[in-house]
N, C-alpha and C positions, 0 to 999 in steps of 0.2 A: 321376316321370312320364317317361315316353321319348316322340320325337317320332316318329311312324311316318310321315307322309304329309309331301309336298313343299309342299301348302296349307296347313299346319298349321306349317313351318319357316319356309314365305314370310310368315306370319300376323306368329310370332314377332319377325322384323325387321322387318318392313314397319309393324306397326299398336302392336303391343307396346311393342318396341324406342323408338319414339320418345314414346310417349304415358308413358314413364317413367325419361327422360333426366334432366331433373334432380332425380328425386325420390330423396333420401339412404335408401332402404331402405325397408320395411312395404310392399310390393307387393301382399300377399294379407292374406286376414282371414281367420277360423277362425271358426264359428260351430258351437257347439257344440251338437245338435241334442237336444231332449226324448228323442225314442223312440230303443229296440236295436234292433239287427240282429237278427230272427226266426233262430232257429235258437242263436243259442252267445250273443244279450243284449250284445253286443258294443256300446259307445257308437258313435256316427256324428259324422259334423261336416258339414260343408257348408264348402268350401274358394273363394272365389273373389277373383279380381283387385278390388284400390279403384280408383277413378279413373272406371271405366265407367258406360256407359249404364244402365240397369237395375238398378242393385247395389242391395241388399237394406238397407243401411244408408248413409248418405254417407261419403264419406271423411274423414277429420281432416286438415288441410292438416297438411304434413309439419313438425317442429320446423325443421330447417336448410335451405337451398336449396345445391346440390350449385353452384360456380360453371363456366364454361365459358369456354373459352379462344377467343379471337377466330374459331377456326376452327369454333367449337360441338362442340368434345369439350369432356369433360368431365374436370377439372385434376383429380388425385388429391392426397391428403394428402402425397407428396413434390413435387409440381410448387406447391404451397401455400406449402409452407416453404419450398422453396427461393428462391422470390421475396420472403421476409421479408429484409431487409438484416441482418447479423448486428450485434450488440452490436458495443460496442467495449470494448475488454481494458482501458480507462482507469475504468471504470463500476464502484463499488464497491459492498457493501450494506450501509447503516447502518442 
């Protein structure tokens, strides 16, 4: 999808953007539609955002919750680990 319009880019940050900050991924759904495309029989889907008003099915709360750093970004898998304390080199495995 490309974004053509300035309302459409403001959308994306403004309403998007936040309404799926902590959510670890599954954004949209695919629903796979009965009827083809008239002409070449071609399957269809129906593509749209979870979380929203009006969606077609409810969303499945998300398996993980993404955490967020004091400032409300949101911590990536290296800002995770590297706040883990490391072992210590005396620690053996029996």
């Amino acid at each position: 999808m490309v974004i053509r319009t300035k309302e459409h880019l403001k959308k994306l940050f403004d309403v998007l953007g936040p309404r799926y900050l902590t959510r670890a991924g599954g954004y949209t759904r695919v629903l796979k539609l009965q009827r083809f495309r008239p002409g070449d029989a071609a399957e269809m889907s129906l593509i749209e955002f979870v979380g929203r008003p009006g969606e077609l099915r409810p969303a499945r709360p998300p398996q993980t919750e993404i955490k967020l750093s004091s400032s409300g970004k949101a911590l990536g898998k290296e800002d995770v680990i590297s706040s883990v304390p490391p072992r210590s080199s005396s620690a053996s495995l029996s």
